[in-house]
C-alpha positions, 0 to 999 in steps of 0.5 A: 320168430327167428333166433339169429344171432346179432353182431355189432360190428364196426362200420367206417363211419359208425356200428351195425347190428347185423344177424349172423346169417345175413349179407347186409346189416339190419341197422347202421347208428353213430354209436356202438351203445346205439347199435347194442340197444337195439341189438339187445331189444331183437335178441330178447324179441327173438330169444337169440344171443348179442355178439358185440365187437370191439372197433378191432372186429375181435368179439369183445362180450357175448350175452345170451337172451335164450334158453341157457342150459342149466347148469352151464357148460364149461 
C-alpha cells in the first residue's frame, strides 16, 4: 500500500484529489467536500495525510490519518 499524500486542489471547473508525487490528478468532482471525502477515504486506506487548498491554491487544513508521533512535535 502507498502512503502518498493527498492534495485537494482547485480545478477550473471543480476539485481534484491528486497524490503528492503525481503528475495528474487521481479524481476530478464538482465540489471541494466531494474531493475531501474521497481524499479522505484513500488516506485512511493508505495511512498518508489530506492537504486541503483553499480555491487561492494556499493550504487551508492539513489532516493526518497515519502514525502520528506521540506526543506531537511542535
Amino acid at each position: 500500500m502507498s502512503s502518498k499524500n493527498q492534495h485537494v486542489v482547485p480545478r477550473p471547473k471543480g476539485w481534484a484529489v491528486k497524490a503528492e508525487t503525481n503528475q495528474r490528478a487521481t479524481s476530478v468532482h464538482r465540489t471541494q467536500r466531494e474531493a475531501i471525502d474521497v481524499a479522505r477515504k484513500m488516506a485512511v486506506n493508505s495511512g498518508s495525510e489530506v492537504i486541503i487548498h483553499g480555491r487561492d491554491g494556499r493550504i487551508r487544513e492539513r489532516n493526518s490519518y497515519g502514525n502520528d508521533p506521540f506526543p506531537p512535535r511542535g
